[in-house]
C-alpha positions in Angstrom: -25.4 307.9 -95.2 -22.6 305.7 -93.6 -20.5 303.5 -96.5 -21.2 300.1 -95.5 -18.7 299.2 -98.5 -15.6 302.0 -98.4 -13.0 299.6 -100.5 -15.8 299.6 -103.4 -16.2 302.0 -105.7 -20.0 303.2 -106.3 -21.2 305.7 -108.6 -24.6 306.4 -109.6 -26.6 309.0 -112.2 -30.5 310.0 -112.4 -31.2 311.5 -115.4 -34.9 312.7 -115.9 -36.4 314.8 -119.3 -38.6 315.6 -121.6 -38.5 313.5 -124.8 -39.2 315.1 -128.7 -38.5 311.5 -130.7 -40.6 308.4 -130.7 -39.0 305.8 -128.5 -39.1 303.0 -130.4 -37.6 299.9 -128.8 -35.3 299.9 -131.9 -34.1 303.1 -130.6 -33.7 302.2 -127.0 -31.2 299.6 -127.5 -29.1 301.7 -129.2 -29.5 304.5 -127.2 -28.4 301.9 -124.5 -25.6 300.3 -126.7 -24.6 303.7 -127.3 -24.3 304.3 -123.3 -22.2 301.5 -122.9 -19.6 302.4 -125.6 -19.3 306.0 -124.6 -19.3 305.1 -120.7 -16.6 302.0 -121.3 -19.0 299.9 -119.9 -19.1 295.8 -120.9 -23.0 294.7 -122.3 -23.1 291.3 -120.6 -27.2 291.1 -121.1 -29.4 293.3 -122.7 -30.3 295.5 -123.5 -34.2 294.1 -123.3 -37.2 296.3 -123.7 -40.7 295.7 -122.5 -43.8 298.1 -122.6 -45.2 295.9 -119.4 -45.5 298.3 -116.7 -48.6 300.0 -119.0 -50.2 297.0 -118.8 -51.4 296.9 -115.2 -51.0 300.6 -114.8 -52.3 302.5 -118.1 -50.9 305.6 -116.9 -47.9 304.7 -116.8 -47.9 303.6 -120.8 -44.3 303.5 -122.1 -41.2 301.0 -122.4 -38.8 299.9 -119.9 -35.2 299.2 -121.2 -32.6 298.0 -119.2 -29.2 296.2 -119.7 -26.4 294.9 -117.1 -22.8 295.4 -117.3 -19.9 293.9 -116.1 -19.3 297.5 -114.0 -23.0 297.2 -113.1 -25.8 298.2 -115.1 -28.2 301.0 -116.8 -32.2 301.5 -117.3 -34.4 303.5 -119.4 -38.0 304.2 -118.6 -40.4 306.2 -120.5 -44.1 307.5 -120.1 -45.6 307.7 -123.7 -48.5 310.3 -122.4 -46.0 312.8 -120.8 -43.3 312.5 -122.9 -41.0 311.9 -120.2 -38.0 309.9 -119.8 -36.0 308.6 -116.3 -32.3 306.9 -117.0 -30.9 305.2 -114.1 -27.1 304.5 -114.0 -25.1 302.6 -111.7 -21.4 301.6 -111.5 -18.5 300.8 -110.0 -16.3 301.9 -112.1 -16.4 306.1 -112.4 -17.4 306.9 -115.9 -18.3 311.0 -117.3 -21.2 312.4 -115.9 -21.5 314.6 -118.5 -20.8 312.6 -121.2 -23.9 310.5 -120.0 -25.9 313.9 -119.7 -24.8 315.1 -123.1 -26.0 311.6 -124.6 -29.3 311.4 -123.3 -30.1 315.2 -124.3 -28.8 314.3 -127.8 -30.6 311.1 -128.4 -33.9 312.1 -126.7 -33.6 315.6 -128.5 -34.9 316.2 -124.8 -36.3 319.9 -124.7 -35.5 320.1 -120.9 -33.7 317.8 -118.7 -32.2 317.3 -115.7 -29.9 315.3 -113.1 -28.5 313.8 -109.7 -25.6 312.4 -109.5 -25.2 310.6 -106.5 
């Protein structure tokens, strides 16, 4: 893919798994708040969490977290039937890929996970 935008710096992390805890919107925020300290990233909204999507689609029953930063911004879906989790992570300032990994394993207590970095 051609960078449109060479002078600014993009980085971006899919992290997908299998999730053991109840995600409690409680728990999402500070799973996101969390994210943001351990990433150096700047909460300027959010985090919010929903259970909308479930709604209109029953299948896909679950919450939808997200939160921007000042360096961009981060968002959690889960499925509540599948016990899956997707985290979504954009920036443009570099932060630790595995650092980011290492947290979501951890605070999902995720039994199998796995990731793109992009």
């Amino acid at each position: 893919m051609k960078d449109l935008a060479p002078k600014i710096y993009r980085q971006r992390l899919i992290i997908e798994g299998l999730y053991t805890i109840d995600p409690k919107p409680s728990k999402l925020k500070k799973f996101m708040k969390s994210l943001s300290a351990e990433l150096g990233m700047t909460i300027i909204y959010g985090p919010m969490v929903k259970d909308l999507a479930g709604k209109i689609h029953p299948s896909q029953k679950g919450f939808e977290c997200i939160l921007i930063w000042a360096e961009s911004g981060a968002s959690v879906y889960t499925w509540e039937k599948e016990k899956f989790f997707t985290i979504d992570i954009y920036t443009c300032k570099k932060f630790n890929i595995k650092t980011a990994i290492n947290l979501s394993k951890e605070f999902f207590e995720a039994k199998e996970i796995v990731f793109k970095s992009v």
